[in-house]
C-alpha positions in Angstrom: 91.3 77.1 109.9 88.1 75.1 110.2 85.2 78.3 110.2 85.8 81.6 108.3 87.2 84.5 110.6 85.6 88.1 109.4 87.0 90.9 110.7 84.7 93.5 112.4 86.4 97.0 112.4 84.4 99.9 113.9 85.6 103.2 115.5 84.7 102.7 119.1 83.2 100.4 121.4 82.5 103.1 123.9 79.2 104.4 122.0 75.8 102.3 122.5 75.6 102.5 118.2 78.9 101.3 117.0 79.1 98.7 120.6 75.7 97.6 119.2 76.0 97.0 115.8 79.7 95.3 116.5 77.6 92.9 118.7 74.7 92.5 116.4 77.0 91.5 113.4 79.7 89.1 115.8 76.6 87.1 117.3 75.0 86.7 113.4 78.1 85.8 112.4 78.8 82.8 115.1 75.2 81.6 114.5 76.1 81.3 110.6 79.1 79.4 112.3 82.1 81.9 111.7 84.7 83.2 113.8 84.9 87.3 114.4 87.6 89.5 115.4 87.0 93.3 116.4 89.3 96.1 116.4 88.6 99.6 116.9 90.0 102.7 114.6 89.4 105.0 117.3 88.4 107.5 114.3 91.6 107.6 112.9 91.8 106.8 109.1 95.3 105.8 108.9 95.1 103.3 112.2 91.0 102.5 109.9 93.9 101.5 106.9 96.8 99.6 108.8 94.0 97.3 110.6 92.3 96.2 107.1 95.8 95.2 105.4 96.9 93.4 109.2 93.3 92.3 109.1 92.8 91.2 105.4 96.4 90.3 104.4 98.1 90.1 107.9 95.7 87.5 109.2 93.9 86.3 106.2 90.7 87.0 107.3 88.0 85.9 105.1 85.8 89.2 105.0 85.8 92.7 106.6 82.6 94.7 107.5 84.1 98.2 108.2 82.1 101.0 109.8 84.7 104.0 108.7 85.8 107.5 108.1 84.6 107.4 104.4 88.3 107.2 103.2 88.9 104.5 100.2 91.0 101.0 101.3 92.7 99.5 98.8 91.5 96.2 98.2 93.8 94.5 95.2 92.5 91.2 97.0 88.9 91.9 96.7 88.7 90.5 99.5 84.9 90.5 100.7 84.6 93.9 102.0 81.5 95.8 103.7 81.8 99.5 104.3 79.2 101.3 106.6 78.9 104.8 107.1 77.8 108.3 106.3 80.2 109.5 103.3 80.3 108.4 99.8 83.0 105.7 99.6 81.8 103.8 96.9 84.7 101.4 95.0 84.4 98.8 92.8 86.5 96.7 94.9 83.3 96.8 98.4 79.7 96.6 99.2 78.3 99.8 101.0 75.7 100.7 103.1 75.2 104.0 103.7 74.0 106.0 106.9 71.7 108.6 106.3 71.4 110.7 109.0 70.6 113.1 107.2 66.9 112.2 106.2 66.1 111.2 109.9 66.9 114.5 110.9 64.8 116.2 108.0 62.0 114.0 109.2 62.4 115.0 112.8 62.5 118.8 112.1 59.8 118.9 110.3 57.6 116.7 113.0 58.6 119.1 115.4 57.5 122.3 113.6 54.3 120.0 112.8 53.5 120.4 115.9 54.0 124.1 116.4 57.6 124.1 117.9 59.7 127.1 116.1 62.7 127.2 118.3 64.5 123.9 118.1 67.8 123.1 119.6 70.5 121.1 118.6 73.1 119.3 121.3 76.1 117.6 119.6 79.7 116.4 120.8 83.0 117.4 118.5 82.5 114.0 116.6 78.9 115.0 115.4 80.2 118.0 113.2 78.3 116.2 110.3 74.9 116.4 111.8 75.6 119.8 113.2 75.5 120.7 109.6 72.5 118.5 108.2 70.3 120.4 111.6 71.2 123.4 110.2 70.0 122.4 106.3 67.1 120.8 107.4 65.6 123.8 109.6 66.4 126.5 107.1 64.3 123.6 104.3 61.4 123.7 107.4 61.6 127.7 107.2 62.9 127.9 110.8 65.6 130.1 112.5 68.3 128.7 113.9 69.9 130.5 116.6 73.2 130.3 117.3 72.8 130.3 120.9 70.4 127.2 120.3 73.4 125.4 118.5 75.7 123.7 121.1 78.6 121.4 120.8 80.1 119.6 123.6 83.7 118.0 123.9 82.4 115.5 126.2 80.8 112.0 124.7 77.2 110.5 124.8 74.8 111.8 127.5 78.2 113.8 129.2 77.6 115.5 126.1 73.7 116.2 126.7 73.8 117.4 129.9 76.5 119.4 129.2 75.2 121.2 126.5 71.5 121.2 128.6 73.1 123.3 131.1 74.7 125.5 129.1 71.5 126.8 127.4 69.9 127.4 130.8 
């Protein structure tokens, strides 16, 4: 192979974040003059684990940046590997960014009671369960209640999601 392949896996390419970032890193990559290959996990950490060893060892790709689940890959290759996300997956054998979603929505909280709000809603989908939790934390930190009936999940996706949840509190 001429130009280095890396190996993009992310869990979806329906959402505007993960679509975005997958495009972000792919067109980077081709400017630096390497090859890319996506796959999606689909938020499944066995499916996250089968693509990095058929990515990695399969097609001998020459790095992986992996936005995942959190769960640790072994990587007896060492080959270059990125991990991206919200948990603590920290190894010896990768690099790792992680997200934290939880300051941004400490920060947003407390801009909103800043400004006098004291009933704040939250609107997630069954994949958000995470920042369900860090809402909760940061509004009890602020000093605000949380009502339950303010605290809505949906099992539909993206705005689906928002507009489900919307008329639900109404």
């Amino acid at each position: 192979r001429k130009q280095p392949l890396i190996a993009i896996i992310v869990p979806e390419i329906d959402s505007e974040c993960y679509a975005t970032c997958a495009s972000v890193f792919e067109r980077e990559f081709n400017r630096r003059g390497a090859d890319t290959i996506v796959a999606t996990t689909r938020f499944d950490e066995n499916r996250e684990e089968r693509l990095f060893r058929e990515l990695a060892y399969g097609m001998k790709v020459d790095a992986v940046i992996l936005w995942g689940t959190g769960r640790l890959i072994k990587n007896h290759d060492e080959i270059p590997l990125v991990k991206f996300g919200e948990k603590s997956f920290f190894d010896s054998n990768a690099d790792a960014v992680k997200v934290d979603s939880s300051n941004a929505i400490n920060t947003l909280v407390k801009t909103i009671k800043d400004y006098g709000h004291t009933e704040v809603a939250f609107f997630g989908e069954s994949l958000t369960h995470s920042k369900e939790e860090n809402f909760k934390k940061a509004m009890r930190s602020a000093g605000l209640s949380i009502h339950k009936n303010f605290v809505l999940v949906s099992d539909k996706r993206f705005a689906e999601a928002g507009r489900d949840c919307m008329q639900r509190l109404i």
